[in-house]
Each structure stands twice: as structure tokens, then as C-alpha cells.
GUDO-777650 format. One record per residue (C-alpha): residue number from 1; residue in three letters; y, z, x. Coordinates in Angstrom, 1 decimal, decimal comma. Layout:
N
<atom num="NUM" residu="ALA" py="Y" pz="Z" px="X"/>
...
***
This chain:
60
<atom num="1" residu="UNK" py="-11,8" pz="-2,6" px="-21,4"/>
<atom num="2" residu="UNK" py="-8,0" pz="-2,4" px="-22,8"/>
<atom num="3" residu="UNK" py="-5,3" pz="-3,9" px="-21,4"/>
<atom num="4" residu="UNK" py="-4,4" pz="-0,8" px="-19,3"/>
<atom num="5" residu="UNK" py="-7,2" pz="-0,7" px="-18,0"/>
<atom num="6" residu="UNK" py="-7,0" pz="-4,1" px="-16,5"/>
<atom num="7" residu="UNK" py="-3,5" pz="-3,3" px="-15,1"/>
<atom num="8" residu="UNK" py="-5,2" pz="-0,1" px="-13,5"/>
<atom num="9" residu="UNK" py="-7,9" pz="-1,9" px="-11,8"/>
<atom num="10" residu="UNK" py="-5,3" pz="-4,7" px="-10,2"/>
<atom num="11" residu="UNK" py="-3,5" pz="-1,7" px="-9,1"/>
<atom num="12" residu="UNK" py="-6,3" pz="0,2" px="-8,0"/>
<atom num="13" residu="UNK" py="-7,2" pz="-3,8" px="-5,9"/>
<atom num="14" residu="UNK" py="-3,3" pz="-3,6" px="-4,9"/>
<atom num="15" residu="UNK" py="-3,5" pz="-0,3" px="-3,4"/>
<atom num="16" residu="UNK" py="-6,9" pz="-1,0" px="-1,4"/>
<atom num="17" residu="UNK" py="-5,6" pz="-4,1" px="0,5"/>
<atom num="18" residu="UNK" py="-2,5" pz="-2,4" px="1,7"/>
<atom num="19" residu="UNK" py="-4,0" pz="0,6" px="2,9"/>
<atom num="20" residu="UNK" py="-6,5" pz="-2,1" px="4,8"/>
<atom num="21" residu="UNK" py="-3,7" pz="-4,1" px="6,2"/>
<atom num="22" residu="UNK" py="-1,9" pz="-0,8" px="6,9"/>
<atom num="23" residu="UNK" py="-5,2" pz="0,1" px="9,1"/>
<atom num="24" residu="UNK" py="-5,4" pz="-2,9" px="10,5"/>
<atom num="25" residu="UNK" py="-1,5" pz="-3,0" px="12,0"/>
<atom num="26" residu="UNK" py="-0,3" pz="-2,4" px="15,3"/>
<atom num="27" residu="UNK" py="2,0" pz="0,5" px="14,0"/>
<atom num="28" residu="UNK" py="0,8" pz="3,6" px="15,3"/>
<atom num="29" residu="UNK" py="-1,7" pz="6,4" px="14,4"/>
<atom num="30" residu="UNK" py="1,1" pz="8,9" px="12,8"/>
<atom num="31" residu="UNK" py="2,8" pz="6,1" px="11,0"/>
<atom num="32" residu="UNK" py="-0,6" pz="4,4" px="9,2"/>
<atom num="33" residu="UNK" py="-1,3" pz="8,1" px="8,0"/>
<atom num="34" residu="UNK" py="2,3" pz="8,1" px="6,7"/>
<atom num="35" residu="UNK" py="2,2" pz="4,9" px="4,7"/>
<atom num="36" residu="UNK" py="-1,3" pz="5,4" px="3,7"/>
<atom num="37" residu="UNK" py="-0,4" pz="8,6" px="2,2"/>
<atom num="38" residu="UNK" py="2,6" pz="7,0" px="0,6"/>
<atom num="39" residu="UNK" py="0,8" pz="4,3" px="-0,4"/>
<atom num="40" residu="UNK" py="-2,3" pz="6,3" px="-1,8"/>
<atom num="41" residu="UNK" py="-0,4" pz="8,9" px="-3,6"/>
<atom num="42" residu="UNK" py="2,7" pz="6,8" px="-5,1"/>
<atom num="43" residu="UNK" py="1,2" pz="3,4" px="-6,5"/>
<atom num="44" residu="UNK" py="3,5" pz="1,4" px="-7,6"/>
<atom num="45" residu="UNK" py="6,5" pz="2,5" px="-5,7"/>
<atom num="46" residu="UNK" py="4,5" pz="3,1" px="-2,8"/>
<atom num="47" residu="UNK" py="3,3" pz="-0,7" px="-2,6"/>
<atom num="48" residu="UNK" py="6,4" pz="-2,4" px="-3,5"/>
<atom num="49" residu="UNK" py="8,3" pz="-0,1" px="-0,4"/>
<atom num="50" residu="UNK" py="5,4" pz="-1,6" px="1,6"/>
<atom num="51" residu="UNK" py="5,5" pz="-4,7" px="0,6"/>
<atom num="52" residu="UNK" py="9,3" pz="-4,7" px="2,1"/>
<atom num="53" residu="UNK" py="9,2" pz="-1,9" px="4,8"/>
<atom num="54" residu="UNK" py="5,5" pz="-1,7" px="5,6"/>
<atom num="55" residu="UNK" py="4,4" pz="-1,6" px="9,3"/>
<atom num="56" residu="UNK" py="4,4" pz="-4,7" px="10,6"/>
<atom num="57" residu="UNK" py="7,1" pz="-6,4" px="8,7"/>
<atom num="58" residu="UNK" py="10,1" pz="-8,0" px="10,4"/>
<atom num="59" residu="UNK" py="13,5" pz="-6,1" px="9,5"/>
<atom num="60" residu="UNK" py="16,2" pz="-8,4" px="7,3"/>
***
């Protein structure tokens, strides 16, 4: 396994847990599809704007 391949597979980890904890929320049905979708279909960018903004978090 190369080195990217490592990276891809703690992505790949990354991006199943938050679309868990995105099911798992108390947001509502329309916005888990939305930030699954996000999530799912934009890795990286996707997780870090979830990490900040994600359902569930408290505003700054």
C-alpha cells in the first residue's frame, strides 16, 4: 500500500464518521441529506466545513 493510499483510507474513515454523526444529529431530515451529500461528494472540503458548520455545532 503507498502512501496515498494510506491518506485515502483515513479519508475514506474521516468521511464515514461524519456522515454517522451527521445521521445521528437532531438537525432535520432535509439538512442530513444536504450535509451528507456535501460531505459524500466533496471530501476534504466537505469535512473540514463540517467540522466548523456541521449540524449540531454551536455558532461562534
Amino acid at each position: 500500500m503507498e502512501f496515498t493510499g494510506i491518506i485515502g483510507l483515513i479519508i475514506l474513515i474521516a468521511v464515514i464518521y461524519a456522515i454517522v454523526m451527521i445521521v445521528q444529529s437532531s438537525a432535520k431530515g432535509i439538512e442530513k441529506l444536504i450535509w451528507s451529500l456535501v460531505v459524500f461528494f466533496l471530501p476534504l472540503i466537505g469535512l473540514v466545513i463540517w467540522y466548523f458548520a456541521g449540524p449540531g455545532k454551536k455558532p461562534f
